[in-house]
N, C-alpha and C positions, 0 to 999 in steps of 0.2 A: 695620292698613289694607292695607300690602303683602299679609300672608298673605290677604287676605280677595279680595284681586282676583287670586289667582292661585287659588282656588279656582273663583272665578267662570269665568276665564279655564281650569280645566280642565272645569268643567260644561257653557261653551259649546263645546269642541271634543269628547266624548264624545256628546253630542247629534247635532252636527251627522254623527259618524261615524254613528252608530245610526240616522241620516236617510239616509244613503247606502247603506247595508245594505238596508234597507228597498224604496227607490224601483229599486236596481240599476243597470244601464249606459242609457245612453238609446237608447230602441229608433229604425230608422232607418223612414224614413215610407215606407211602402209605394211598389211601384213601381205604378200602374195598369196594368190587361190591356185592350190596347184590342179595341174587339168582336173577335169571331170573324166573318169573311167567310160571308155563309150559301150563297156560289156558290161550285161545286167549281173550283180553276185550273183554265185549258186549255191542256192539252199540248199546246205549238208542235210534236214530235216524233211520230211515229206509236208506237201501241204496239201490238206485235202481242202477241196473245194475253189481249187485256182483252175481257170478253164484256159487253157493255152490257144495265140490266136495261130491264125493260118500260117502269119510271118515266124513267130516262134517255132516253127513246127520245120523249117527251114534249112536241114542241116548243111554243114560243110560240105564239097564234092567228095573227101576223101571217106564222107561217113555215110553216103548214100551209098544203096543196095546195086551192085554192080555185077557183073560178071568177072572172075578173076583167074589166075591159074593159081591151082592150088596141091600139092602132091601128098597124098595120104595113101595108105593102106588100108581104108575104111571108105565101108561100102556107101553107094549111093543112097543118100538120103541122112545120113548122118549129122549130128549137129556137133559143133567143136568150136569151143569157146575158147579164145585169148583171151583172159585180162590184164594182159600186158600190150597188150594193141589195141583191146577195146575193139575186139570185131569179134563177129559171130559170121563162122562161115557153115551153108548147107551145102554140103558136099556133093556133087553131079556125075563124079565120072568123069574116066579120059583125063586125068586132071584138071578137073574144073571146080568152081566151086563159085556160089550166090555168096557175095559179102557183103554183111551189114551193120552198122554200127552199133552200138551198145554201151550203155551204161554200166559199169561194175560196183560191187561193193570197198567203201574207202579202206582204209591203213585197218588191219587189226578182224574186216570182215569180208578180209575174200579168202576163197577155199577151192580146192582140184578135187574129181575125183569122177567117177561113172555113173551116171543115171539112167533114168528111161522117162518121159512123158507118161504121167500119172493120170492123168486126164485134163482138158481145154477147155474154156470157157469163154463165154462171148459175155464182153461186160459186165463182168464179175465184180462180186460184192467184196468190199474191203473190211475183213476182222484185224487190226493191224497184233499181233503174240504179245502177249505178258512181256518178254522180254523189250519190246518196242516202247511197248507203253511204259515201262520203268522208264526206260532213255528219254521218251518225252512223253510225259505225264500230259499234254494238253492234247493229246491226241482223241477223237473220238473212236471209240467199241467197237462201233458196226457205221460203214457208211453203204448206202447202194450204190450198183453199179452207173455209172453215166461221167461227164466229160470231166467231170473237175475230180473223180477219182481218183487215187495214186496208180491205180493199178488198171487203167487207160480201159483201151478197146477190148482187148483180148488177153488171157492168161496162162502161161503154160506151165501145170504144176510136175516139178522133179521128184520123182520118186513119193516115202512120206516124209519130205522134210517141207520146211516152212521157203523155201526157195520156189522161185520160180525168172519163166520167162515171161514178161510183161510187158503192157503199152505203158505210158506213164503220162501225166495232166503236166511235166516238168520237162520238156524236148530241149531245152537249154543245156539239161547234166551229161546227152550221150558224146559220149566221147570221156567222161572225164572218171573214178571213181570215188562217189559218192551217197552211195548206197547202203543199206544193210542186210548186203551178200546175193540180193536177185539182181537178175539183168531186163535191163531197162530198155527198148528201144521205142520210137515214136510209133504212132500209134495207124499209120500207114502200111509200116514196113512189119507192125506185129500182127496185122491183121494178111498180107501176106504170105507171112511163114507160118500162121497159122492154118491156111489154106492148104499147106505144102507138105505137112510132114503130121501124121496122123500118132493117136496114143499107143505108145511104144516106141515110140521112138527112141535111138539112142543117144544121150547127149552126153559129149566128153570136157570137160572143164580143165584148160590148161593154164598153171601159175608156175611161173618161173620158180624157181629154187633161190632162195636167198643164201647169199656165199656167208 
């Protein structure tokens, strides 16, 4: 009887080994991939020397250059900037007004206030300020004018501050702010309004009031 259950008792541990061979280590459960984002980030940072393709240059319908109603007491020709909508509207008359999308500066660098076009520039060279360059030190000094510039086709400098209206090599940021404090629009719509509104112009910059 003894020998009989020590037989038993080696058939059930040869089994169970031979079970274990078999089956192997226990596999660990997958990690899930969560989706993949189908929108590109946006570089808080300029990048010079990124050439944006035709497709990126693309914008939504609410950010293409439209005709709008628009009511102001400011004469035809006038430029008036939301950055709280992210449109730039040229003012027509009749209440009307050309609305185009735009780029603002993010948290900390956007500002209101009255200007004038200082003078315009077609493919203008980028110096990017001391103060830029502290912020990102990997920035180069001087770049020329042409497509992977940050500061696109066309330039429209505000008064003599370091602001301006510009094209930008980045057509993915309009609509959004992420800047440091000019306004950005693709490089279609700034070649446009550059067409449109000569130096002197008046440009009014409106920011909501923080409660």
């Amino acid at each position: 009887m003894r020998n009989q259950a020590k037989r038993l008792l080696a058939l059930v541990s040869s089994s169970l080994a031979i079970l274990a061979l078999a089956v192997g280590p226990t596999a660990a459960a997958p990690t899930p991939t969560p989706p993949a984002d189908v929108r590109a980030p946006l570089a808080i940072g300029d990048q010079p020397g990124l050439v944006p393709t035709k497709q990126d240059s693309l914008l939504p319908p609410e950010f293409q250059p439209q005709p709008v109603y628009f009511r102001t007491n400011e004469k035809p020709g006038t430029i008036i900037i939301n950055t709280d909508e992210r449109f730039l509207y040229l003012v027509q008359g009749d209440s009307r007004a050309i609305r185009y999308g735009v780029g603002v500066g993010r948290d900390g660098f956007q500002w209101s206030g009255l200007l004038k076009i200082s003078r315009k520039q077609e493919w203008p060279d980028w110096r990017p300020p001391p103060e830029m360059i502290q912020r990102q030190p990997y920035l180069p000094r001087f770049m020329a004018g042409g497509e992977g510039n940050p500061l696109g086709a066309r330039a429209l400098y505000l008064g003599d501050t370091v602001y301006r209206i510009h094209g930008t090599n980045q057509p993915q940021t309009i609509g959004h702010a992420l800047s440091s404090g000019c306004f950005r629009m693709v490089n279609d719509d700034v070649i446009d309004l550059y067409a449109r509104v000569p130096v002197g112009t008046k440009v009014i910059v409106q920011q909501r009031a923080k409660l």
